[in-house]
KOLVEXVO-98828 format. One record per residue: x, y, z of N, C-alpha, C, CB in turn. Coordinates in pm, whole numbers, padded with zeros to 5 digits, always signed. Glycine has a CB too. Layout:
<marses>
XYZXYZXYZXYZ;...
</marses>
This chain:
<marses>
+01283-02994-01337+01143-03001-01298+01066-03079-01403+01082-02860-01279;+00990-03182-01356+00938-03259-01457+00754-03157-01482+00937-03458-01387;+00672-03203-01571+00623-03125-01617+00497-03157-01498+00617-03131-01774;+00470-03217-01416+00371-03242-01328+00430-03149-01229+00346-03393-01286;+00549-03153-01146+00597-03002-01060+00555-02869-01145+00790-02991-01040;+00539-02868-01277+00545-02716-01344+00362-02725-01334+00642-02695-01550;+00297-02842-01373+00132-02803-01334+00123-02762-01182+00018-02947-01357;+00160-02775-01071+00131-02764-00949+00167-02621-00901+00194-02867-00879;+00238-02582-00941+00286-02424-00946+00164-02360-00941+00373-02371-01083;+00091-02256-00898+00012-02175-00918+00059-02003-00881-00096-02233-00847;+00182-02001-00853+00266-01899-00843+00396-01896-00824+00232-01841-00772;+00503-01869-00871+00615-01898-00864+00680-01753-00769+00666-01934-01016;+00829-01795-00730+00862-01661-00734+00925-01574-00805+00901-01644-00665;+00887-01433-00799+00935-01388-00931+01059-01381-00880+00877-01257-01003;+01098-01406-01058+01225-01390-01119+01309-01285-01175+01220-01449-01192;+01400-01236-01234+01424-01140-01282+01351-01135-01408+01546-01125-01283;+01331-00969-01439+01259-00912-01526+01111-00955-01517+01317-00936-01649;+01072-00998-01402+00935-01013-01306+00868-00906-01386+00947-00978-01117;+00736-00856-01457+00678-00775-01509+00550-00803-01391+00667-00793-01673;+00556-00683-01262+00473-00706-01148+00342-00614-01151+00558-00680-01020;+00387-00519-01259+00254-00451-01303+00130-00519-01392+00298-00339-01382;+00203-00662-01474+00121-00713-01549+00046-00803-01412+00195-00792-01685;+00078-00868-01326+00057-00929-01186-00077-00883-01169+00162-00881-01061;-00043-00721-01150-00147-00622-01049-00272-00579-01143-00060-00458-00987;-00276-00609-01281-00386-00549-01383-00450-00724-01396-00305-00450-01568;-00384-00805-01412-00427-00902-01479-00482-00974-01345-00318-00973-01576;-00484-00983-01195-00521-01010-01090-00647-00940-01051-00425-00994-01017;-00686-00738-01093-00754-00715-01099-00879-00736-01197-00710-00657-01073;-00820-00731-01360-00915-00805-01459-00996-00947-01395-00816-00852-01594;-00900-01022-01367-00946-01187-01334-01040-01146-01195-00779-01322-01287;-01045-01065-01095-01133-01026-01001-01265-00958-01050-01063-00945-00917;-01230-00834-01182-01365-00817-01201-01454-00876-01276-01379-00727-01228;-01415-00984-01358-01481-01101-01430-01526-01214-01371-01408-01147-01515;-01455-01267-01251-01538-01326-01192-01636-01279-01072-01475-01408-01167;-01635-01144-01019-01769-01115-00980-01838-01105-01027-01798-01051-00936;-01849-00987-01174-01954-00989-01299-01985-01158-01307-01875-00917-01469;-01915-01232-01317-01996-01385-01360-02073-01427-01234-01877-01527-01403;-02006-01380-01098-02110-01492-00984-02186-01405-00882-02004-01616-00873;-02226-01190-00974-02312-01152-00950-02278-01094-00818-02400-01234-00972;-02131-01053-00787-02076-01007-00656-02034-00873-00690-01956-01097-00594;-02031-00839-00610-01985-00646-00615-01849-00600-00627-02019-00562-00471;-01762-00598-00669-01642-00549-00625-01656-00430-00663-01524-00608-00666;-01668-00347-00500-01652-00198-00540-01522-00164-00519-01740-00100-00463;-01520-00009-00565-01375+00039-00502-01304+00049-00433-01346+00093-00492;-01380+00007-00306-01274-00055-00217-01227-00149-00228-01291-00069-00120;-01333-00246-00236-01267-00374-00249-01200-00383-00360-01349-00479-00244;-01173-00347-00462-01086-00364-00553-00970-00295-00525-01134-00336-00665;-00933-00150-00461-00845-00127-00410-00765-00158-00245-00870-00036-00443;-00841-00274-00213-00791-00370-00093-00704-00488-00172-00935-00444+00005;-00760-00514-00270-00712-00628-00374-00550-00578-00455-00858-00644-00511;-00585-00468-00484-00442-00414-00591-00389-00408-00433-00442-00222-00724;-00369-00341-00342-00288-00327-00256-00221-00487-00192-00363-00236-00160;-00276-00607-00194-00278-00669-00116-00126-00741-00253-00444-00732-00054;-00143-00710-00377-00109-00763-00519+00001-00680-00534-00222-00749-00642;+00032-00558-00432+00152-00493-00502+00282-00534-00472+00155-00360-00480;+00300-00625-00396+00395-00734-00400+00400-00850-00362+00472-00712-00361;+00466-00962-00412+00459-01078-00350+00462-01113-00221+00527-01131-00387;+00446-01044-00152+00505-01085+00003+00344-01029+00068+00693-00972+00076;+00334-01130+00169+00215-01115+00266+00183-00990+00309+00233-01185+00382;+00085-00948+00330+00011-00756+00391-00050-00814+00511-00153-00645+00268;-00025-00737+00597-00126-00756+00714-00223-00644+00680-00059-00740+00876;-00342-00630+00747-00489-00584+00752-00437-00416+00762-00599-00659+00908;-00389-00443+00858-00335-00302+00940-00242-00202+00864-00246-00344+01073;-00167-00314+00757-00072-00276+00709-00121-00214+00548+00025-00391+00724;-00274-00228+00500-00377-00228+00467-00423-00085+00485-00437-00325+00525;-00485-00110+00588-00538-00013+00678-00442+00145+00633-00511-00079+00855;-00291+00127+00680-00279+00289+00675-00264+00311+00571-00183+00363+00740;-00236+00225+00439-00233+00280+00288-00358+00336+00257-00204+00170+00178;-00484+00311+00315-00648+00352+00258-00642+00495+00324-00809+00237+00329;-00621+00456+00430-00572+00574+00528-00491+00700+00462-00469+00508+00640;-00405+00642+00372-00320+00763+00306-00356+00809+00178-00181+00731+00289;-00453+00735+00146-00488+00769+00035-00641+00810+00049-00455+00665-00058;-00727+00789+00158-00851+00907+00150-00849+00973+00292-01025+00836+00117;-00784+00876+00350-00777+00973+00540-00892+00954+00625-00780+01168+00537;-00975+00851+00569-01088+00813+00641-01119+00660+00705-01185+00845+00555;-01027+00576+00634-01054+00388+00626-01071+00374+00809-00860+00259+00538;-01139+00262+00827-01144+00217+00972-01131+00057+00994-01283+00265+01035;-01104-00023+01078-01061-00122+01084-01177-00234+01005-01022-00134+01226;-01314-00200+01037-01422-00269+00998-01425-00289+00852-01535-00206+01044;-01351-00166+00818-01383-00129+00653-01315-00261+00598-01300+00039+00579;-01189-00244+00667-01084-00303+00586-01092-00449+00616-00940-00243+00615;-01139-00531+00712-01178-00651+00758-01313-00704+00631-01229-00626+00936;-01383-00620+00676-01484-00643+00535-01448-00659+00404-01565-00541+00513;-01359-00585+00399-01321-00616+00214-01233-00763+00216-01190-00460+00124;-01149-00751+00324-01108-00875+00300-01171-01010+00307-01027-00879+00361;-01245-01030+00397-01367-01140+00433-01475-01159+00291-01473-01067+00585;-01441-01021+00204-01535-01050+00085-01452-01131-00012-01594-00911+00010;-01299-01070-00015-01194-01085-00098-01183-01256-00050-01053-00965-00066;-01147-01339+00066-01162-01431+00102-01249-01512+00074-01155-01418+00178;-01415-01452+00054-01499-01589+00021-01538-01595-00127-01642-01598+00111;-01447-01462-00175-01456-01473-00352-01375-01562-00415-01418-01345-00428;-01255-01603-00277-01096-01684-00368-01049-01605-00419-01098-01796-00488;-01024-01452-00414-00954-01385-00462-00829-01346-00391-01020-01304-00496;-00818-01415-00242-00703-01404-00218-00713-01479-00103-00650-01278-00218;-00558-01519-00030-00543-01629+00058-00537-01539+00195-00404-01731+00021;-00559-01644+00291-00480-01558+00472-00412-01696+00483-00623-01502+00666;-00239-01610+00525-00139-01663+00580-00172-01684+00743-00021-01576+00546;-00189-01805+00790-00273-01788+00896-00086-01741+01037-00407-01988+00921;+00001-01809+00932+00149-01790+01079+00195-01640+01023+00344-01948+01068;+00160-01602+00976+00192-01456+00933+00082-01405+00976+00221-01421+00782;-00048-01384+00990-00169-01337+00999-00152-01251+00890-00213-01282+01128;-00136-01261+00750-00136-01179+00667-00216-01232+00525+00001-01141+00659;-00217-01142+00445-00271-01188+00338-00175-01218+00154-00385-01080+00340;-00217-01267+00083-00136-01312-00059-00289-01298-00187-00051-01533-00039;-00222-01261-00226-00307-01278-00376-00305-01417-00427-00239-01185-00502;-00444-01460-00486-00460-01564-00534-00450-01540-00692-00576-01619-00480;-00364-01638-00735-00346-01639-00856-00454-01712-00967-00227-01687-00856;-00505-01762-00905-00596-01881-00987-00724-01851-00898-00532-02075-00976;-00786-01758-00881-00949-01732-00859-01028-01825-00884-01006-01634-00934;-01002-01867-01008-01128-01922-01106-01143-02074-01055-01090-01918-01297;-00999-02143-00973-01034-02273-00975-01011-02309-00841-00966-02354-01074;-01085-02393-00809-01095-02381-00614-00957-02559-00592-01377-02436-00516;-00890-02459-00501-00758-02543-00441-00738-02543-00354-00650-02532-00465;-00645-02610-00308-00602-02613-00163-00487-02522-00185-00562-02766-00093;-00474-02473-00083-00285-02381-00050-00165-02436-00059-00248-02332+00101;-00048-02432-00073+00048-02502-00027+00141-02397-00060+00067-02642-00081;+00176-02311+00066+00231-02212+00025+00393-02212+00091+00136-02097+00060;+00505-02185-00014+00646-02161+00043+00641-01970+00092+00786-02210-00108;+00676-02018+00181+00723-01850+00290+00832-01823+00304+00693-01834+00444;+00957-01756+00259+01073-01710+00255+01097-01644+00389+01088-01629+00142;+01165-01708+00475+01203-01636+00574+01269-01508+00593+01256-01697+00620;+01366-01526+00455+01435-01391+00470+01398-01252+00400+01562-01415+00432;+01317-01279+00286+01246-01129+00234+01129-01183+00266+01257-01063+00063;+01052-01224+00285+00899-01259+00275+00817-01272+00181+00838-01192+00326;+00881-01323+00077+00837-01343-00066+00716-01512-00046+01021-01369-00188;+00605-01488-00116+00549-01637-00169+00536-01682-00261+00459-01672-00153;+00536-01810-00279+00520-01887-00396+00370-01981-00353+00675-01986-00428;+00345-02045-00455+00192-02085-00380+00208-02190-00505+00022-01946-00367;+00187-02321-00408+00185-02443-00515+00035-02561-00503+00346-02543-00479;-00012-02620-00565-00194-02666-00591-00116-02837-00631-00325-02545-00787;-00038-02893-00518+00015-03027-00531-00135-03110-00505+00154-03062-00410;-00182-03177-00653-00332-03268-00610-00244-03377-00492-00429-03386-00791;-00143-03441-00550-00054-03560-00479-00081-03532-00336+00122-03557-00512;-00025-03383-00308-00040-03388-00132-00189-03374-00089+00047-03249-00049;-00228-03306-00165-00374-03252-00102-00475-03394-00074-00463-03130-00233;-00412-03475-00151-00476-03618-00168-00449-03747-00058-00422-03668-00307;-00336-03699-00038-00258-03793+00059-00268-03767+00166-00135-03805+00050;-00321-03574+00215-00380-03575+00343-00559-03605+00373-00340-03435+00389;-00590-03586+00279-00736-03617+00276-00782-03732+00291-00789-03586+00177;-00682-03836+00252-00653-03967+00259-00603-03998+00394-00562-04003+00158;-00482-03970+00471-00475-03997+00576-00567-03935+00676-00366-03985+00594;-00653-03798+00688-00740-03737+00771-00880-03845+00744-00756-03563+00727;-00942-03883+00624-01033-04002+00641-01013-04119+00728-01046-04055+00528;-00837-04174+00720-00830-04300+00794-00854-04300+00952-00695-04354+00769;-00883-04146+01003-00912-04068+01147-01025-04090+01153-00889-03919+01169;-01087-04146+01058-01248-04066+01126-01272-03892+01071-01233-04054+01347;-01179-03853+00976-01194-03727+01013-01225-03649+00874-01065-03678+01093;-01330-03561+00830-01369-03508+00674-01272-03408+00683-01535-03447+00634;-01225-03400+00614-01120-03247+00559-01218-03186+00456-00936-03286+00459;-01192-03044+00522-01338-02929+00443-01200-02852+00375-01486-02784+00593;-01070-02811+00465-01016-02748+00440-00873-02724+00431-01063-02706+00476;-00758-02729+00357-00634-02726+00382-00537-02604+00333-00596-02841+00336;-00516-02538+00440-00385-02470+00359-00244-02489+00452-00415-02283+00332;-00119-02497+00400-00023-02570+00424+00042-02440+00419+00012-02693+00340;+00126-02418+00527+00286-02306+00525+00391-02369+00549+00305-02186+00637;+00453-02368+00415+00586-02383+00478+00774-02282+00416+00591-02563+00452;+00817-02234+00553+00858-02149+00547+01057-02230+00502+00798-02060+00685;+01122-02148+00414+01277-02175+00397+01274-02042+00326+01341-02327+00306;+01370-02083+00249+01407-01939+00183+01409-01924+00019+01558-01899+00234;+01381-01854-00049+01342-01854-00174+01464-01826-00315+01232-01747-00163;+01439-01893-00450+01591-01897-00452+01708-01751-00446+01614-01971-00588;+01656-01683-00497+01725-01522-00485+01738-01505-00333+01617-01380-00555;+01710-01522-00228+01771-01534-00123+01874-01667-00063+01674-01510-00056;+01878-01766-00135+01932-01882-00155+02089-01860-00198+01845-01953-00256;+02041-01744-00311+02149-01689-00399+02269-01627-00274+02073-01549-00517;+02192-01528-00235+02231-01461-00134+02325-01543-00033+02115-01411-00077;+02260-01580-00011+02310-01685+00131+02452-01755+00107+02188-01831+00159;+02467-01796+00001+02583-01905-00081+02710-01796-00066+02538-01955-00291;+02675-01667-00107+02802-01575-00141+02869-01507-00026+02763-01461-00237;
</marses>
């Protein structure tokens, strides 16, 4: 990997000896510092929509959301949990997998990117890469349309290397 593939990375997949608790504190720190800076609320829900969404690499659906709040106060309702995310969404604190209808933690809050996310078919693990090259080259070909690009996020699904691993043996 030359060192321009290692800038484009904005999440890899973990590896062994993955430390996923440092993930889930340091995702929440970086969430409550940038609301304190742009004057947004993250209450307890929404911060515990956020650790849940962070407790593993692999996409959450809403629902899937839903019955953890559910198990843990016995009251959450669909609105609740749509709301936190729609807040969590226009903070950049986390992505929607739109072919999964699910959600990923954003690793990089602080700096506004485009998506370019690998989807592991076989565990459902993501990696999430911030290629300027592509993001440039479609913005570039969507102008030669006639056409402004406001917005891009990219899925694309194979398999990740620990399932790669798998597969070979």
């Amino acid at each position: 990997m030359n060192s321009e593939t290692i800038d484009s990375v904005v999440s890899a997949f973990p590896g062994k000896g993955h430390d996923h608790g440092r993930c889930i504190s340091d995702a929440l720190a970086e969430a409550e510092r940038l609301c304190l800076a742009r004057g947004r609320r993250l209450t307890t829900l929404r911060r515990r929509v956020l650790e849940l969404v962070w407790e593993s690499h692999q996409p959450v659906k809403a629902y899937d959301l839903l019955e953890r709040l559910r198990a843990d106060s016995g009251s959450a309702a669909p609105p609740t949990v749509y709301r936190a995310l729609d807040f969590l969404l226009a903070e950049r604190l986390i992505h929607r997998l739109a072919s999964l209808n699910a959600y990923v933690g954003c690793a990089q809050p602080a700096h506004q990117h485009a998506g370019q996310f690998l989807i592991c078919r076989a565990c459902q693990a993501v990696a999430e890469l911030d290629d300027l090259a592509v993001s440039e080259l479609l913005t570039e070909r969507a102008s030669q349309l006639g056409f402004a690009l406001t917005d891009q996020t990219i899925e694309l699904e194979g398999l990740c290397p620990r399932c790669r691993r798998h597969s070979d043996e």
